[in-house]
C-alpha angles and dihedrals in degrees: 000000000000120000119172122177101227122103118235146023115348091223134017137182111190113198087320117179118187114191127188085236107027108242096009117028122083125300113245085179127031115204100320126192124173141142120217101214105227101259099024137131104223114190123195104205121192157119118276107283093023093120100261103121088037094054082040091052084044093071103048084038092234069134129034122204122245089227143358135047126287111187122196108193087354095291114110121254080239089060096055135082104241092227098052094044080051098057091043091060128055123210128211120189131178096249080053094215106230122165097256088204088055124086119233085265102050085047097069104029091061097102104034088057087049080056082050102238121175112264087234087057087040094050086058093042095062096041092055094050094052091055093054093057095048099252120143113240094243094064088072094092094045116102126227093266093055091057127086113242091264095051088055097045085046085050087051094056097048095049092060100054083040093115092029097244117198086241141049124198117192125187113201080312097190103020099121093049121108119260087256101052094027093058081044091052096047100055087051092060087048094062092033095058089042086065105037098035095206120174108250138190105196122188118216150152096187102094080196091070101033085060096044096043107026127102083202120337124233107221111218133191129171094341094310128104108237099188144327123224148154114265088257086049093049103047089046099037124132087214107133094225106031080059090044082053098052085050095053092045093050099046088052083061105037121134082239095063096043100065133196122349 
């Protein structure tokens, strides 16, 4: 688990705008303010445009608002060296981003060797981590193209707690698996979140996976937060458009709109 000493909330945006521009461009996030709890899944839930991978950029400051404050261990982002912030959070896309030249091995243990661990350190490390995710250890000399979609994304998720950083950002992470693997997946982090107890930002649109997955769900909507509720709050929330979102969610997968088997 994670246990940081520092009081408060593990991540916080006060009233932050982020425009394409600065001062005159348009505005991606209108006035957001939000805590991430220490040990939480936060999931920011939303339509494409609605502001998720912008607030998700804003943390490890790939991005920097255009105005108010965003703290990481209550110490504002302006307080802290970029490189280090970096190394103390892993990131987790969909592409999944692995060097394609670098065996499964040499993948995860990318971050711990720029810490300059010992290669022996670095050896159980890997091995470890492997067996978290649910790889087999002969896969560490393969290289990305050798792997099935899951397995990458697997190896994805294992570099980046490779030098067991205190957060996890995950952008739409297995978005581009297949039904099969991606329930399978799922249900791994799951568990694997259960026992580390990291705290995590994860970026979807599939209501599906935000209930399954969220500690509580930020709702988003044209770079504004809507609302944000426990799985339970949010599937019975009054909320117009919470409720405008389930909808949405339950006439995609209708039995209408399926068609025939």
């Amino acid at each position: 688990m994670n246990n940081s000493p520092h009081a408060g909330p593990a991540i916080e945006f006060r009233n932050v705008w982020y425009r394409i521009n600065n001062d005159d461009g348009t505005a991606l996030l209108r006035d957001l303010s939000l805590e991430v709890l220490r040990g939480e899944t936060l999931v920011l839930l939303g339509r494409s445009g609605s502001g998720k991978t912008t607030t998700l950029k804003l943390i490890n400051r790939l991005l920097t608002q255009s105005a108010g404050a965003i703290y990481v261990d209550g110490r504002s982002l302006d307080e802290w060296d970029v490189i280090r912030l970096r190394r103390m959070i892993g990131y987790v896309i969909q592409e999944v981003g692995l060097f394609p030249h670098f065996t499964v091995a040499r993948n995860i243990g990318v971050v711990p060797q720029i810490e300059g661990w010992s290669a022996d350190r670095i050896q159980h490390r890997v091995t470890e981590l492997l067996h978290l995710v649910g790889l087999e250890p002969q896969l560490v000399s393969r290289y990305p193209r050798e792997l099935s979609g899951g397995q990458r994304q697997r190896v994805g998720v294992a570099r980046a707690l490779a030098a067991d950083p205190s957060f996890l950002l995950m952008d739409e992470p297995f978005g581009a698996l297949d039904p099969i693997t991606r329930a399978e997946v799922q249900r791994e982090f799951l568990a694997l979140q259960r026992r580390l107890g990291k705290t995590v930002v994860f970026v979807t649109h599939d209501l599906r996976e935000a209930l399954l997955l969220g500690s509580r769900i930020a709702l988003m909507e044209s770079g504004q937060l809507v609302a944000t509720l426990t799985p339970d709050e949010f599937a019975n929330s009054t909320d117009p458009m919470v409720v405008a979102y389930v909808d949405a969610f339950k006439t995609e997968i209708s039995p209408a709109q399926r068609g025939p088997r």
